[in-house]
Structures are given as C-alpha cells and as structure tokens.
Residue frames relative to the residue before (quaternion, step in Angstrom):
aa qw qx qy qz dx dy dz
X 1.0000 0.0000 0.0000 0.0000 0.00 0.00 0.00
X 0.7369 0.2696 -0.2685 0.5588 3.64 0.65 -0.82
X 0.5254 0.4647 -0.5340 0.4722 3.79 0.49 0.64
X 0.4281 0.7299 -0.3865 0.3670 3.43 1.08 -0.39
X 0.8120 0.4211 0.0466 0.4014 2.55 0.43 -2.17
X 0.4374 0.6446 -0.3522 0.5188 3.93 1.45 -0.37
X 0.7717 0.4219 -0.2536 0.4028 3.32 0.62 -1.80
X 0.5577 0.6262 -0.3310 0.4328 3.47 1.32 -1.14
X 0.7470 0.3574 -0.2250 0.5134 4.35 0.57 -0.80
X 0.5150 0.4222 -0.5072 0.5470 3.84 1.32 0.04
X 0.6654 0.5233 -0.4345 0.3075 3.68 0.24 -0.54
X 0.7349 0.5280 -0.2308 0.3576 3.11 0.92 -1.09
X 0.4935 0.6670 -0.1576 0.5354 3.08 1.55 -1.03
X 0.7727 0.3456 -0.1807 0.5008 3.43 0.75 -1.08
X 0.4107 0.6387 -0.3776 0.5300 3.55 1.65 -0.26
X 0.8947 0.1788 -0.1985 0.3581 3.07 0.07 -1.54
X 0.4485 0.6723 -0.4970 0.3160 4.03 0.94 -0.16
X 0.6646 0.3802 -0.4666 0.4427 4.17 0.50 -0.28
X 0.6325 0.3827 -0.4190 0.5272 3.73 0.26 0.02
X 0.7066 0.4269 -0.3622 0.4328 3.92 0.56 0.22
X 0.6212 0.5924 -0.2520 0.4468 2.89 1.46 -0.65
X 0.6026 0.4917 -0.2041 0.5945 3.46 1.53 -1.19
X 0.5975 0.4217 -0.3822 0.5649 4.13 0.75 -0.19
X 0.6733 0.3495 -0.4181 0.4998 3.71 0.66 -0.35
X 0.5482 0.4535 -0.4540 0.5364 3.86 0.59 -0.46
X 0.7582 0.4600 -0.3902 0.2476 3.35 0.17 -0.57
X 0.6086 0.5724 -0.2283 0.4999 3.26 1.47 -1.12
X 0.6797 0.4691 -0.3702 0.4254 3.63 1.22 -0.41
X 0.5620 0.6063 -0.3933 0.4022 3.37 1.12 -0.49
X 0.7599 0.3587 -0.2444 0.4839 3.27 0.59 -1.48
X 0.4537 0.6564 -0.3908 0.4589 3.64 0.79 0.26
X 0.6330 0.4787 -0.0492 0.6065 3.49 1.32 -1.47
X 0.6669 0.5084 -0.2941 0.4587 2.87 0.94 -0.52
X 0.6662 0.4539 -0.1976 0.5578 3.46 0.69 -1.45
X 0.6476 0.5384 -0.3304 0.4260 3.65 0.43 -0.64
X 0.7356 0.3742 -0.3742 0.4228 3.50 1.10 -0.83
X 0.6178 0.6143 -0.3769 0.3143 3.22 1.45 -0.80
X 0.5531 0.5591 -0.4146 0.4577 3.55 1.56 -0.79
X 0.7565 0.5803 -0.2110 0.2156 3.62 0.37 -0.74
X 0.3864 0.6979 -0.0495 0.6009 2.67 2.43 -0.29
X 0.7761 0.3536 -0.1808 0.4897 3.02 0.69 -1.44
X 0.6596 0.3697 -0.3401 0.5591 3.58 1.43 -0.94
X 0.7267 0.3896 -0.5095 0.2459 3.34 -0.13 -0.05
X 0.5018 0.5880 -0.3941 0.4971 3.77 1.42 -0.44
X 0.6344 0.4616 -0.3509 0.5111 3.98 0.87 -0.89
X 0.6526 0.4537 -0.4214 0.4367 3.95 0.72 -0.65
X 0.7573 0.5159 -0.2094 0.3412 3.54 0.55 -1.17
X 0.5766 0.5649 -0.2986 0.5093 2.87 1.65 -0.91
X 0.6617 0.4747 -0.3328 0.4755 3.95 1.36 -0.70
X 0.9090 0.3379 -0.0175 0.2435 3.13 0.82 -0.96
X 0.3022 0.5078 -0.3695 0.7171 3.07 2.27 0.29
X 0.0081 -0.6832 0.7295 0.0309 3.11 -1.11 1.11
X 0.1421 -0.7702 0.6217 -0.0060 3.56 -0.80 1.69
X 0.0967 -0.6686 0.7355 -0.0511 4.38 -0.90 1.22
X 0.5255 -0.5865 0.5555 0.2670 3.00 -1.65 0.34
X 0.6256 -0.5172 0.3755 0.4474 3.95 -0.59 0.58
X 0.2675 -0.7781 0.5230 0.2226 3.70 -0.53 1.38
X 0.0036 -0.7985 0.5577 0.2265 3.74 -0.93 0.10
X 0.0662 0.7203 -0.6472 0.2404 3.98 -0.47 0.45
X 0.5980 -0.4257 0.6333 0.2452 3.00 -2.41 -0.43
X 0.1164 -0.7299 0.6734 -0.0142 3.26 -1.53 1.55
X 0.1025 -0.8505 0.5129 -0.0551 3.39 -0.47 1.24
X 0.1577 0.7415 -0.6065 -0.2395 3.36 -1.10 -0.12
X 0.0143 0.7149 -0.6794 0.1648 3.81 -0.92 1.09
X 0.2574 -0.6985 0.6586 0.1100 2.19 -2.14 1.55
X 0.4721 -0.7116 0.4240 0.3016 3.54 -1.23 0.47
X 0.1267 -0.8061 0.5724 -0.0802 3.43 -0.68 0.98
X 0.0312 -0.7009 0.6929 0.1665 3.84 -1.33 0.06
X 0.2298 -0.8052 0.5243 -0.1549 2.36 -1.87 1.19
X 0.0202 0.9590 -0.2443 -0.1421 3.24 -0.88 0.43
X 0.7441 -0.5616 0.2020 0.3002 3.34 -1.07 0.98
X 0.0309 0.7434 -0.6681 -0.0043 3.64 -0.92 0.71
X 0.1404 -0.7806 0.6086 -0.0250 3.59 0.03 1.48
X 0.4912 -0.5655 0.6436 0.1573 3.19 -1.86 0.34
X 0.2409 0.8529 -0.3358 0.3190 3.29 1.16 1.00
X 0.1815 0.8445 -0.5021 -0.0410 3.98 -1.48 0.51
X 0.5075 -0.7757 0.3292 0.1799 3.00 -0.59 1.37
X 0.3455 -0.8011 0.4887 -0.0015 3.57 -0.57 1.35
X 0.0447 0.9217 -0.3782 -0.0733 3.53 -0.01 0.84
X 0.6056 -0.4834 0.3609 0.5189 3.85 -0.76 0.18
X 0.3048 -0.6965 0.5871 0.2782 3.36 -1.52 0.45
X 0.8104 0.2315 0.0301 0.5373 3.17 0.90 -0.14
X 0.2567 -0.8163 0.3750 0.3566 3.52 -0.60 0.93
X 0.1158 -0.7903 0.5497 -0.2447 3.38 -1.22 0.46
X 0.4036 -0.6491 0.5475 0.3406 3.52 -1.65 0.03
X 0.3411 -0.8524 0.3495 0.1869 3.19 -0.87 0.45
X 0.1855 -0.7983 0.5693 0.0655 3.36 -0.35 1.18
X 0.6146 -0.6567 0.4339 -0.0515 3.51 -1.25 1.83
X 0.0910 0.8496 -0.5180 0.0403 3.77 0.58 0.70
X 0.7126 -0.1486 -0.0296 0.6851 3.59 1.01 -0.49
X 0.5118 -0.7646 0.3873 0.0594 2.33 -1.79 1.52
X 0.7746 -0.4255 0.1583 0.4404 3.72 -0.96 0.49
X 0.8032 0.4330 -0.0835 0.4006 3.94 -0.24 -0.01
X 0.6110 0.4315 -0.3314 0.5750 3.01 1.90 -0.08
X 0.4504 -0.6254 0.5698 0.2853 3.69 -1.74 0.51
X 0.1260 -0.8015 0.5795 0.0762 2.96 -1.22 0.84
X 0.7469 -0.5102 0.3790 0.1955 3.63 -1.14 -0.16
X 0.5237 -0.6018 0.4449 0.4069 3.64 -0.35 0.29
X 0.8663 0.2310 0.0101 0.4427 3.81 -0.39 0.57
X 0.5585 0.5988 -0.3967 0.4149 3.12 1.69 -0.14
X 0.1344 -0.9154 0.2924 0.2418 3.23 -1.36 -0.03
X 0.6464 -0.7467 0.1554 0.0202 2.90 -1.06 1.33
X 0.7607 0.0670 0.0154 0.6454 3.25 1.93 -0.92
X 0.1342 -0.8776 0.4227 0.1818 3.32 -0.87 -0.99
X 0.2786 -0.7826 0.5305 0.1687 3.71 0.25 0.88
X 0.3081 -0.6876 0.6547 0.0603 3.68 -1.06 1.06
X 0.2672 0.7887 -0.5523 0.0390 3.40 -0.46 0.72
X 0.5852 -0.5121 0.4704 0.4171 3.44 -1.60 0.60
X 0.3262 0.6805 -0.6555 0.0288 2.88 -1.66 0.73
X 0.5791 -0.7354 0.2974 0.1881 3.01 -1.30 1.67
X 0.5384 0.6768 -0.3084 0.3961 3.47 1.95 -0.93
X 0.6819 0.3838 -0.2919 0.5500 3.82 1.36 -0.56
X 0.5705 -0.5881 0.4841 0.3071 3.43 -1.62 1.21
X 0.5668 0.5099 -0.4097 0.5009 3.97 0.89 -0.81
X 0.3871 -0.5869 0.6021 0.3785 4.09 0.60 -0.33
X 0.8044 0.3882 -0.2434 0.3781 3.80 0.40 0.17
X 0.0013 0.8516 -0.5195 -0.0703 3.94 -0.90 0.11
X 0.2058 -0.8168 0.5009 0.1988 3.50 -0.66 1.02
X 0.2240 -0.6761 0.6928 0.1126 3.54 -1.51 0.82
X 0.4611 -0.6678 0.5659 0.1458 3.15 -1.47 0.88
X 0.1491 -0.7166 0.6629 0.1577 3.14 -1.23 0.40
X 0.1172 -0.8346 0.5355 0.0538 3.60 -0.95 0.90
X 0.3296 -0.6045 0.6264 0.3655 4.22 -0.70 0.47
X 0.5038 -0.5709 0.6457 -0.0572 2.80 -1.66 1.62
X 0.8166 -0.1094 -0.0577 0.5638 3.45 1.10 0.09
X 0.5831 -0.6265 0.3491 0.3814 3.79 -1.05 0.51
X 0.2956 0.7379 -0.4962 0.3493 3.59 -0.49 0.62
X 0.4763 -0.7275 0.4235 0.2539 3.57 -1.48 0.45
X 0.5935 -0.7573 0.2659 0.0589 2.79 -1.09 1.09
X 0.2418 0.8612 -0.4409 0.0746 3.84 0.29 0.73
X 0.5934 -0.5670 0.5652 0.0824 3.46 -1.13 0.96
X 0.5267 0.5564 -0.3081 0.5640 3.68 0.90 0.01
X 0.1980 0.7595 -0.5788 0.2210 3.69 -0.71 1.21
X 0.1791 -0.7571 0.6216 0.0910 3.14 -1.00 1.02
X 0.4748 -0.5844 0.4588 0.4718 3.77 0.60 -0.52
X 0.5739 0.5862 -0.3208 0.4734 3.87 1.11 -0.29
X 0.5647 0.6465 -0.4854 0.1657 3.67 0.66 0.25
X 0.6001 0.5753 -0.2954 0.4708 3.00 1.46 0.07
X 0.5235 0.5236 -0.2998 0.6016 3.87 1.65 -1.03
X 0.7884 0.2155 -0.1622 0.5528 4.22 0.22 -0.85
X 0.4176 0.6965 -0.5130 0.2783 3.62 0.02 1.19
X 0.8770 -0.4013 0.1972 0.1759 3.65 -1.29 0.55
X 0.7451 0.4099 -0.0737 0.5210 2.57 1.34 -1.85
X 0.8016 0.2633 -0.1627 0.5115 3.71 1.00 -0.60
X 0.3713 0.8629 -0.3151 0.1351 3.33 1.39 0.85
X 0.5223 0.6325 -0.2236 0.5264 3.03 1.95 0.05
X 0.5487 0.5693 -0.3201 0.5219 3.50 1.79 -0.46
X 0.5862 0.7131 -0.3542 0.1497 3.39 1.00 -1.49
X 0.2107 -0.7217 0.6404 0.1569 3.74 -0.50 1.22
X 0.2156 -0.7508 0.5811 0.2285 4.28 -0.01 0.55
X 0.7912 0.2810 -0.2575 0.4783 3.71 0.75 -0.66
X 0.4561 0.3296 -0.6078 0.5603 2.88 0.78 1.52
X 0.6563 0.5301 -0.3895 0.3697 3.67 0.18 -1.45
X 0.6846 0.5567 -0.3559 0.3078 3.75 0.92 -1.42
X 0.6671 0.5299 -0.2249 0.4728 3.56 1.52 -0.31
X 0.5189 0.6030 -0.3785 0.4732 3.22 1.01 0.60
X 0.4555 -0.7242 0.4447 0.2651 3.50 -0.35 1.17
X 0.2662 -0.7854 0.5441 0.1272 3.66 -1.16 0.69
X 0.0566 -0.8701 0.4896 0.0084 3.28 -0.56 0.96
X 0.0849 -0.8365 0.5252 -0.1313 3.28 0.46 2.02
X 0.0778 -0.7230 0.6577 -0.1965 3.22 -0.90 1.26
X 0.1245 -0.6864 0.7110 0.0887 3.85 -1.20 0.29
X 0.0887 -0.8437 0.5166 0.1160 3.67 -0.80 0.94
X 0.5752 -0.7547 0.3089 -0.0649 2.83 -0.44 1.57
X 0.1668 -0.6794 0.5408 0.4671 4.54 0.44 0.41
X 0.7398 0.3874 -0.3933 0.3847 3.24 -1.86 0.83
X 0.4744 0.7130 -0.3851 0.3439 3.00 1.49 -0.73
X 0.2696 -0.6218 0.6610 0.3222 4.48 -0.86 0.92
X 0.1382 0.6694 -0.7294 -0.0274 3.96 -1.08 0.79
X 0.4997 -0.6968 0.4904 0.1559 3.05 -1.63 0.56
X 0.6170 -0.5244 0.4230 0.4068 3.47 -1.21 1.11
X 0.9202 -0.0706 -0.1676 0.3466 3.91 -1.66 1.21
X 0.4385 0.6127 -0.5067 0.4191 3.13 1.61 1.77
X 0.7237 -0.6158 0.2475 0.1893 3.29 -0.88 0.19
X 0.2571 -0.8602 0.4171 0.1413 3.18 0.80 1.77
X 0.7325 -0.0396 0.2571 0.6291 3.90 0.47 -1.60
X 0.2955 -0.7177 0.5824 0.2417 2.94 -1.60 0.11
X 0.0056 0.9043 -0.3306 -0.2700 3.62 -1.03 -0.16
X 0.5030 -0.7588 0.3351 0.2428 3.53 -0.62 1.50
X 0.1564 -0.4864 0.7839 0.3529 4.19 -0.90 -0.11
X 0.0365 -0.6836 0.7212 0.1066 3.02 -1.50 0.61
X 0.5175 0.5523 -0.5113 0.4071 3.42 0.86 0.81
X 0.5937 0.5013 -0.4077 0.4796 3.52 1.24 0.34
X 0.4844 -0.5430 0.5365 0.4274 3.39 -0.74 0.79
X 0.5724 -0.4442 0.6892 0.0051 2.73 -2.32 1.29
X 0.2291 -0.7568 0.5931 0.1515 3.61 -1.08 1.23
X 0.0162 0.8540 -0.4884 -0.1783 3.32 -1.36 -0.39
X 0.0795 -0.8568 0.4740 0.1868 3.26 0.26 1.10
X 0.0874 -0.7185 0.6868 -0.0666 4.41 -0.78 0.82
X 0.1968 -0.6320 0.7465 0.0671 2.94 -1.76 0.83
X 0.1920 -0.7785 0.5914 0.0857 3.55 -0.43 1.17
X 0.2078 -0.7313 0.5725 0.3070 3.74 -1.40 0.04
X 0.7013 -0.6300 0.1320 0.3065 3.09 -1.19 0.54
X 0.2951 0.6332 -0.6254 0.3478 3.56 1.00 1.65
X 0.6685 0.4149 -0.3579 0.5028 3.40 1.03 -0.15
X 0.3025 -0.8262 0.4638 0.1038 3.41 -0.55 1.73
X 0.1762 -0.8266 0.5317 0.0545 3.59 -0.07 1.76
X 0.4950 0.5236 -0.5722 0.3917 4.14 0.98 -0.11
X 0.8026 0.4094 -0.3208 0.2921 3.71 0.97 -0.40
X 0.7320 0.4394 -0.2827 0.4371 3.37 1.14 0.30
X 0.1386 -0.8824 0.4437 0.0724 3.13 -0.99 1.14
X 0.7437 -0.4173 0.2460 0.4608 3.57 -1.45 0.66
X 0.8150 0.1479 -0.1434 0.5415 3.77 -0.58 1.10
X 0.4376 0.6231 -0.5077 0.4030 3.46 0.79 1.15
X 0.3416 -0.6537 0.5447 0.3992 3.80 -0.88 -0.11
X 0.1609 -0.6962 0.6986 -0.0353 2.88 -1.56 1.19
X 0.2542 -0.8125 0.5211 0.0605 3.33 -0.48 1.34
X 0.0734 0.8095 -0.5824 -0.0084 3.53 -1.30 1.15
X 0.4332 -0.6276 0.6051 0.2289 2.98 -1.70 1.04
X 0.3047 -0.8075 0.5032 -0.0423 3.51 -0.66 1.59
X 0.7823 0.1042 -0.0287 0.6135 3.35 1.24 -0.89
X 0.8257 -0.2480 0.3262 0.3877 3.62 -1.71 -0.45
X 0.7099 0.5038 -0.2054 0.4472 3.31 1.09 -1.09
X 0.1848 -0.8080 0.4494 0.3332 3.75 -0.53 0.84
X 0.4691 0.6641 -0.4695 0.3442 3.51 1.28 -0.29
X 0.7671 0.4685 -0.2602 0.3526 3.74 0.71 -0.81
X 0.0665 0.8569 -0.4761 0.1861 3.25 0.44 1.11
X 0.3972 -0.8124 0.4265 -0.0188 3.27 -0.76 1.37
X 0.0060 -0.9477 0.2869 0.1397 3.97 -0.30 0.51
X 0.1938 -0.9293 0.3072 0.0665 2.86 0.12 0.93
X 0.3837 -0.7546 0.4797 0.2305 3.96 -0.95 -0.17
X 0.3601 -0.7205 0.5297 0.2658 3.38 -0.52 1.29
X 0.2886 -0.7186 0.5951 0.2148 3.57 -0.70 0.95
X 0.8271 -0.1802 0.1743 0.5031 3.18 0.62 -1.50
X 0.6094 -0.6616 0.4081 0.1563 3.37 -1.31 0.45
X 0.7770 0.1159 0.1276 0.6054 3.65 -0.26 0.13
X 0.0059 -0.7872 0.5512 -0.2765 3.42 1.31 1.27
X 0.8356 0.0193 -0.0813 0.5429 3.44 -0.98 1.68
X 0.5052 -0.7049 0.3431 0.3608 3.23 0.61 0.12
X 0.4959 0.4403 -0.5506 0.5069 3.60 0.56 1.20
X 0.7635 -0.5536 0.2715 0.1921 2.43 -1.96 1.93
X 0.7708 0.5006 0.0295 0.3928 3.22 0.69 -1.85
X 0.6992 0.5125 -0.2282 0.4432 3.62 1.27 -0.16
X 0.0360 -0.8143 0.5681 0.1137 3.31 -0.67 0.97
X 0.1664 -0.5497 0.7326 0.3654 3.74 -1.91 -0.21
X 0.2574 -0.5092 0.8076 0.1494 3.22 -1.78 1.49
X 0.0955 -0.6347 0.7519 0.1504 3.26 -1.76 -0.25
X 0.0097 -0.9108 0.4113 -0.0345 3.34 -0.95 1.14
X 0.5850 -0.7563 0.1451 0.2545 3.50 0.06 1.53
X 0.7361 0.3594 0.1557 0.5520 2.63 1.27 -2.00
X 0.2553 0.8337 -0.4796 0.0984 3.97 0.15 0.79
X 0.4778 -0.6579 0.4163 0.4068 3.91 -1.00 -0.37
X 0.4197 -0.6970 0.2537 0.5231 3.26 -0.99 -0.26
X 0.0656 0.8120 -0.5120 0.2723 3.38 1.06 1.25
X 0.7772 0.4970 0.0064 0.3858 2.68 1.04 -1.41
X 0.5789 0.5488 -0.3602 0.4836 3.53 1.68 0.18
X 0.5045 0.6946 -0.3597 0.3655 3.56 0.79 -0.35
X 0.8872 0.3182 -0.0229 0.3332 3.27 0.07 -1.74
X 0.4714 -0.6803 0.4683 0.3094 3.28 -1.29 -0.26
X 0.8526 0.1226 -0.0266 0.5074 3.08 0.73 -1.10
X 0.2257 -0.8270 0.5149 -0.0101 3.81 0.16 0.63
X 0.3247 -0.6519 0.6647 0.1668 3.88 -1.42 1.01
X 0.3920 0.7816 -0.4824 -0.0527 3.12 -1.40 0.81
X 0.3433 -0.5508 0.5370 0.5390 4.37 -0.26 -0.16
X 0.2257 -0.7113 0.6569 0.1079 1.72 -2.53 0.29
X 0.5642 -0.7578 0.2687 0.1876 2.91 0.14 1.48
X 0.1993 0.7874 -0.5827 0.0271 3.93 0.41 0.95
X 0.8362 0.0788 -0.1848 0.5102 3.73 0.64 0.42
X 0.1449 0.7843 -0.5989 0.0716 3.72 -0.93 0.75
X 0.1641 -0.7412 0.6505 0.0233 3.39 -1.57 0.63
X 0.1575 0.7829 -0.5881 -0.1280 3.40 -0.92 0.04
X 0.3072 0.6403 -0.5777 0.4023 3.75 -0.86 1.17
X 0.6905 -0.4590 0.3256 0.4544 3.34 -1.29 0.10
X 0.0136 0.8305 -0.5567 0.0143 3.70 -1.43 0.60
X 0.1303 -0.8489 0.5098 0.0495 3.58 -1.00 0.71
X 0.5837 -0.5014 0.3269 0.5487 3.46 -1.00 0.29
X 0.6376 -0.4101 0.4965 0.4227 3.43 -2.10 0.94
X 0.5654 0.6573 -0.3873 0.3134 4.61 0.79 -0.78
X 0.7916 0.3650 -0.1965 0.4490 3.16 1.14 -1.35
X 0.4592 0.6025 -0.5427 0.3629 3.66 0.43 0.74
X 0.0524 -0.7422 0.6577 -0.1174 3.39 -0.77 1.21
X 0.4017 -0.6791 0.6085 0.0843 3.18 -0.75 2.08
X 0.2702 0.7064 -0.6542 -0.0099 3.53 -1.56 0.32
X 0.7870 -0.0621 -0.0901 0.6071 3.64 -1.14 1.43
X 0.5452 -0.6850 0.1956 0.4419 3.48 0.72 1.73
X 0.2453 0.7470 -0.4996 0.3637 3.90 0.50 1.40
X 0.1368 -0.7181 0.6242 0.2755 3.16 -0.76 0.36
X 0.0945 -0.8294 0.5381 -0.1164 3.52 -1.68 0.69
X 0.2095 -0.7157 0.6484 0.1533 3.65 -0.81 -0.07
X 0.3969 -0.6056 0.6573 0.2088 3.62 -1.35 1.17
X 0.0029 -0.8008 0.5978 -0.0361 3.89 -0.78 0.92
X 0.4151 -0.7418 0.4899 0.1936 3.39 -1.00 0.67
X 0.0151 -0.7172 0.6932 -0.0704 4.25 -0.20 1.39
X 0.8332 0.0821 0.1464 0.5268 3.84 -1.34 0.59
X 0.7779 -0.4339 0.3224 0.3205 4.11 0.27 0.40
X 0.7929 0.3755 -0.1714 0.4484 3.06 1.27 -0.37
X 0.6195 -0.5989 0.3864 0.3291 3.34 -1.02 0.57
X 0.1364 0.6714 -0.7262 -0.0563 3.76 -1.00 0.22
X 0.4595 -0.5400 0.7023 0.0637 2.90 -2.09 0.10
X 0.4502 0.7316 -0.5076 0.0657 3.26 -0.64 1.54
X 0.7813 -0.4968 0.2074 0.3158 3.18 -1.59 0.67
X 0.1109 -0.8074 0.5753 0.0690 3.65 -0.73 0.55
X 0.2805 -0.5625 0.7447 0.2242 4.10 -1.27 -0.18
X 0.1489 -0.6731 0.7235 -0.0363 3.45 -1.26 1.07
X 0.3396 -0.8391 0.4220 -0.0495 2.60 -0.68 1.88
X 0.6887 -0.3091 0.2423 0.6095 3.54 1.93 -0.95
X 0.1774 -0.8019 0.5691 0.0392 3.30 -0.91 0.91
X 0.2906 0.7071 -0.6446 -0.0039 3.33 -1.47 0.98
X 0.7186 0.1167 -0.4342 0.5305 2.71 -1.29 1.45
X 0.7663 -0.2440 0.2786 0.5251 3.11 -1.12 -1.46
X 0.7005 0.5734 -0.2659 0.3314 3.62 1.00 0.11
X 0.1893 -0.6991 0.6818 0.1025 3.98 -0.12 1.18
X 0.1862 -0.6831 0.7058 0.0229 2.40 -1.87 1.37
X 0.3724 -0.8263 0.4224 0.0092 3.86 -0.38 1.97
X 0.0983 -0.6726 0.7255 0.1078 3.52 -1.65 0.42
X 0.9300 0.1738 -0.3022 0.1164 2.98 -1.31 0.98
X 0.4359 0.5195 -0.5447 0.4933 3.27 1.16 1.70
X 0.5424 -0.5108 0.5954 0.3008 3.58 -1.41 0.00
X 0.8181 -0.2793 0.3709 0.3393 3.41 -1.99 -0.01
X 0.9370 0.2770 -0.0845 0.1954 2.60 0.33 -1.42
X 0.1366 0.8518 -0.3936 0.3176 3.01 1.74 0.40
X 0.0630 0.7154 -0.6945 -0.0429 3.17 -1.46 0.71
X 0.1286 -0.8095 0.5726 0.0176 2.86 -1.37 1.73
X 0.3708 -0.6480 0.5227 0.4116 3.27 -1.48 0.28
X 0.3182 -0.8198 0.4203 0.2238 3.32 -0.96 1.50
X 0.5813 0.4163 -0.3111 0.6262 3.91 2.30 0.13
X 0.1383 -0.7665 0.6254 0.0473 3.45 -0.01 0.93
X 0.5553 0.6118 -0.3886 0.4078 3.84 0.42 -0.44
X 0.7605 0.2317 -0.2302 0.5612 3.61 0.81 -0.20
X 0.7059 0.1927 -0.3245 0.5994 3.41 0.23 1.05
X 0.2838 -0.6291 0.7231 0.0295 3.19 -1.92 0.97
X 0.6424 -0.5472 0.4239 0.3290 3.73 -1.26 0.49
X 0.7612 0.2070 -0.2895 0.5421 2.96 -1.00 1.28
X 0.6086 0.5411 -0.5256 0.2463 3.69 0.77 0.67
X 0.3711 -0.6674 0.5456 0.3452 3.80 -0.99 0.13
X 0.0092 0.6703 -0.7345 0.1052 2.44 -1.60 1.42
X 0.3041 -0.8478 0.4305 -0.0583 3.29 -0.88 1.60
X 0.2089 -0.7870 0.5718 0.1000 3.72 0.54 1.67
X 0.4350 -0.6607 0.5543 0.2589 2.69 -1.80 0.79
C-alpha cells in the first residue's frame, strides 16, 4: 500500500518538474539577457566618457628657438640745418624720393618781417623714412659690416630718442634717418646649440618666425658662419622685411629648425598594426583601424598623410579595440 502511494507522488512530481524546469530556463535567459543588455549599456557609457573622439586637426607644426638679434640697415642719418622747431612733412614709415622733402626746421630770424624762417630738409637718397635714432647708424652699417668688432661696438652707449613735430632740435643733429629698404636687412644672432649649425651652410635658407603669427614666416639667407669669429653666431641677411623692422635695433625672434604643415595628431593616437602605423577612427559608430604615412614628429605631435578633414579620430586609442561602438553625441 505505501509503495503504491510513493509511485503515485513520483509521477506527479515527474509531471510537474518539465514546466519548472522550462520557467527556470526561462528566467536564465532573460537574466542573460538583461545582463548583456546592462553590459552594453555600461560599456557604451564608459567609452562614450572615456574615448575621446576630435575631428583630424590641421594647422602648423613648428619647432623654434628664440634668439635676438641685430639689425644692420642700409640707413643715413639726416640732420637739421639749422636749429629750430621741427615741423613734420612726411610722416615716419613712408618712402620717399631722392630730393624730396621731408621736414623743416623753423628758425628765428631777424632778416624776416614774421621774426622767423623755414629751412627744408630733403632725403639724400630714396628710402623710408623713420624718426627713430639710436646714434649707431653709422657704427652698424653695410658698408663696414665685415670690419664690425661687436665686442667693442656692444660697448658703446646708445642714445635712442624718437623726434617728435614741435620737437626744439639742434642745427647738425639728427633730425630722421633714412633706410633703402630694397637692400637686404642684416642680422647678426647668436644661436645655442638647439640650432644644429654642422647642418647649415653659408647661402642656405633659414626660416624665421618674426612675429606672433606662425603662418608668417620670414626667409632668410645665411650669409655667414661664425660671424666675428664666434662659433655660434650667425649673419642672416634678409631681402624682403616690414616696416617693423626699420625702427629698432635689436629685435626678438625663432628660428625655425623644423616645420610642417598638414593634418596632425597626438604622438598617443598612433596605433601600430602588422608592424603599420595607423589611427583607430570612428565610420557609422564603429571603430576601424586605418593606415596612415608619418610625415614628422615634434614634440608630442605627428604630423600625418593620408586622411581627409573630415576624419574622425580616436585621439585615446587604449580604451577601445576595433570594431567597438561608440555613439557621438
């Protein structure tokens, strides 16, 4: 009787275990399920934080050192004939003409009914015209630049002044000066020894960055080497200048010992594959992997051949692998 009854609760039991069994498969699936979907979602929210993806930068890569320098103008000083106030006929920065004239010195005189008489000043030669004077335009000139002892000349006091209309100057001082700017512009510079002189030679171009702007880049000609006899000093000479560049003596600027311009990414985002170089890029959400040409590196920044504008790269390649999604906003 009670074997009966055993066999009678295995049946049932055994009835009812495939429909539990199928609720537990189910519950594992959708479990698996939900789990993959969570894992998804975090792993698209991480990448999405932590893959930083830009568009492919393009610009100027430079490297320059800064240096000063100084000016050796084709320049002559133009003095007053008389003393007097001075009255301004053309202003600084313009070019003027042989013979034209440029200023004029008011002076007393008793021989005129007005109690006063004006004297012209005229440019002795064509060339622009600047009010700026150090007293050195004669000591840093053209004609005796090959003589020029600098550690002597550098010990000579400058006496920089700007003259000014209204200004009281004195008869066979220096009123203005004037520059040819169609002669090349020296520069004598002492570089240090980031600027690799075994590789440049006498009549090569040497490119400076004159101003703020890297696009404006200036070229110049190595005249000579070891200028004055020091290792490390050169004379550029430069053809083509502003009139920034008439005023002063002595002037900041780089030199320019390595530039590129084209598209460029961090030295991070290069991703080597089957000994290739490459870049992980983002097409439709998904990662790819593609080949590039490295054109040159400075600092931390490679400069690349063969993608487009519009490229988008990943600029942290370490947190993603090819073929992941990543969803821009």
């Amino acid at each position: 009787m009670q074997t009966a009854k055993n066999e009678a609760e295995v049946r049932v039991r055994v009835r009812r275990n495939p429909g539990r069994a199928l609720r537990k498969l189910v519950l594992i699936f959708i479990s698996v399920y939900l789990i993959y979907l969570t894992y998804n979602f975090v792993h698209d929210l991480v990448v999405a934080r932590l893959a930083k993806v830009e568009m492919v930068s393009r610009g100027i890569v430079q490297a320059a050192v800064p240096v000063q320098g100084i000016l050796v103008r084709d320049e002559i000083p133009v003095t007053a004939p008389k003393a007097g106030l001075l009255k301004v006929i053309v202003p600084g920065g313009e070019r003027v003409r042989v013979g034209q004239v440029v200023a004029q010195v008011v002076a007393v005189s008793l021989d005129s009914h007005s109690g006063e008489k004006v004297h012209n000043i005229t440019a002795p030669r064509a060339g622009i015209v600047s009010y700026h004077l150090d007293g050195l335009e004669e000591v840093y000139s053209r004609k005796n630049i090959d003589e020029l002892d600098l550690e002597k000349v550098q010990t000579l006091q400058a006496e920089v002044k700007q003259v000014l209309p209204g200004n009281q100057v004195e008869a066979g001082k220096p009123v203005f000066k004037i520059v040819n700017n169609l002669e090349p512009l020296f520069v004598i510079t002492d570089v240090s020894d980031k600027v690799k002189l075994a590789d440049m030679e006498k009549g090569s171009t040497v490119l400076l960055s004159l101003g703020s702007d890297e696009k404006d880049v200036s070229r110049a000609v190595l005249s000579e080497k070891n200028f004055g006899g020091s290792s490390d000093r050169l004379l550029l000479s430069l053809s083509s200048y502003a009139n920034n560049m008439i005023a002063p003596r002595t002037v900041e600027f780089k030199v320019i010992t390595e530039r590129y311009e084209g598209f460029f990414i961090p030295d991070g985002a290069i991703v080597r594959k089957e000994g290739q170089d490459g870049i992980f890029t983002v097409y439709k959400e998904r990662v790819r992997w593609k080949g590039i040409e490295i054109q040159g590196r400075i600092g931390d920044k490679v400069v690349i051949n063969g993608v487009t504008a519009d490229l988008k790269v990943v600029l942290n390649p370490q947190y993603v692998k090819e073929g992941f999604q990543i969803k821009l906003p």
